[in-house]
C-alpha positions in Angstrom: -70.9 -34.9 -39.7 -71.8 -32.1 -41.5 -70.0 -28.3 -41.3 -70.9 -26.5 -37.6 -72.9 -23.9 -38.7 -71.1 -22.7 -34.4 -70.0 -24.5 -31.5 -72.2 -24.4 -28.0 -71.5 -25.7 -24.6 -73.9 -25.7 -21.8 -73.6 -23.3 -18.9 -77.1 -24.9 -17.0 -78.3 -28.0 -17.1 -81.9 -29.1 -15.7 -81.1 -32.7 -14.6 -81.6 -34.6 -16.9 -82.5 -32.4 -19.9 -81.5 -34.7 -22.8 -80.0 -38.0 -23.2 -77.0 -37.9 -24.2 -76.3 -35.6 -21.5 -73.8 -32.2 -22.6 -70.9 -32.5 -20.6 -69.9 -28.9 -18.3 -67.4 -27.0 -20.6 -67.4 -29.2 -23.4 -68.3 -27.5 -26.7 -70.4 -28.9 -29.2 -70.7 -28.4 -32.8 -74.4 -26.7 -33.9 -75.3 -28.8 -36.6 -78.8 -27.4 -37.1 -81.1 -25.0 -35.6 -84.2 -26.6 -34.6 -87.3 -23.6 -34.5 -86.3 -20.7 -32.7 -85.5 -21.5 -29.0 -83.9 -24.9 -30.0 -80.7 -26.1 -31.7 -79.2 -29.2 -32.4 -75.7 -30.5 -31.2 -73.9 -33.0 -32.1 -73.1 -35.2 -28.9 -71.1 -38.5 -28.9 -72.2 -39.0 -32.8 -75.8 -38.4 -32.3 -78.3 -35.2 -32.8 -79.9 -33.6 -29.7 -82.0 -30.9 -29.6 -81.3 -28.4 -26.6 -82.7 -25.4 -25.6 -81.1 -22.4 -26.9 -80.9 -20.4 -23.6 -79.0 -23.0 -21.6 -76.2 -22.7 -23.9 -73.0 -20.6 -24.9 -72.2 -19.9 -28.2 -68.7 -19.1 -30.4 -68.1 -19.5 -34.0 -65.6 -21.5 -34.1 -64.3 -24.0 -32.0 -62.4 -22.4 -28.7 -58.4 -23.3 -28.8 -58.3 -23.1 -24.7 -58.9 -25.2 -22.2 -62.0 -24.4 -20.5 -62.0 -24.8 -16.7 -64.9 -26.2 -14.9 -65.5 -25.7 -11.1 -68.5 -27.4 -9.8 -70.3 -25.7 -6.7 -70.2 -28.4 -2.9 -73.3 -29.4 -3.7 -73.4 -30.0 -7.3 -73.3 -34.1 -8.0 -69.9 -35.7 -8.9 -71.3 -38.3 -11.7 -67.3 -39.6 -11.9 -67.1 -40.0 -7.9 -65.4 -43.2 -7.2 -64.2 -44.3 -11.0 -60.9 -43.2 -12.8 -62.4 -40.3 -14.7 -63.6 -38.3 -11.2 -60.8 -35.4 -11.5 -62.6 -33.7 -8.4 -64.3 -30.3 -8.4 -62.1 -27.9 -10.8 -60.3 -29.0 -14.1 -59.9 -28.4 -17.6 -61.4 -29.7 -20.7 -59.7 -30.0 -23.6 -61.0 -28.1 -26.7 -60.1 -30.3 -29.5 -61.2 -33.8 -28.0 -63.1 -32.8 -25.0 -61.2 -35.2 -21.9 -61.0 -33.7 -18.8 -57.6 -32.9 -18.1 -56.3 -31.9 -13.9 -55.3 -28.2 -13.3 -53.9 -26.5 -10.6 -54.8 -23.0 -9.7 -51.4 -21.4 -11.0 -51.3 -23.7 -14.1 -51.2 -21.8 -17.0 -51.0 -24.3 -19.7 -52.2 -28.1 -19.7 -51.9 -31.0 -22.1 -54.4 -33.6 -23.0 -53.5 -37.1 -22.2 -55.7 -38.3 -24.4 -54.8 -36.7 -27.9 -52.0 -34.5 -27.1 -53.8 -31.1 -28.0 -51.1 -28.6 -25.2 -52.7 -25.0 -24.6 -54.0 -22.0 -22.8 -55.9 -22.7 -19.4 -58.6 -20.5 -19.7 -59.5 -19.5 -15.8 -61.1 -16.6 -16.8 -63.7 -18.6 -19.1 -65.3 -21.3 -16.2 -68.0 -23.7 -17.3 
């Protein structure tokens, strides 16, 4: 993969708007811009072009955890399998696994490659 030229995570989604679908509060490395009200991400080691106003941007790759706190009536794609962590948790910035948090949990760790941080409840996705 070549050098982010930023890193992007979706705040909207219009179901479906791409294949591979962005996760909520996963960020994305920008790989490219595509015109000017598209960019390219890299998702799950293929380029997508998405919509430049349904995303977020940073410069660099966030350190925190990013919460994410679906509404009642927003579809649980995980209900019923392992990875269904309910309505709020965390994602973890350097691998992007969900990770459970609790409303007075200020730091988490990632199961999945050991990244420990911030909980970033004032950042929601």
């Amino acid at each position: 993969m070549p050098d982010p030229i930023a890193w992007a995570r979706p705040w909207a989604t219009a179901k479906p708007f791409t294949r591979p679908m962005p996760r909520a509060g996963a960020w994305y490395p920008v790989v490219a811009e595509n015109g000017e009200n598209r960019v390219v991400l890299q998702i799950n080691e293929r380029r997508v072009a998405v919509p430049r106003q349904l995303l977020e941007f940073r410069a660099s790759r966030p350190t925190r955890f990013t919460v994410v706190s679906r509404a009642l009536d927003d579809p649980n794609p995980a209900a019923g399998t392992p990875d269904d962590f309910g309505r709020t948790y965390a994602v973890c910035p350097a691998c992007g696994s969900r990770v459970i948090v609790f409303d007075t949990q200020s730091a988490a760790a990632c199961s999945s490659c050991g990244h420990r941080g911030e909980v970033a409840w004032w950042e929601t996705g």
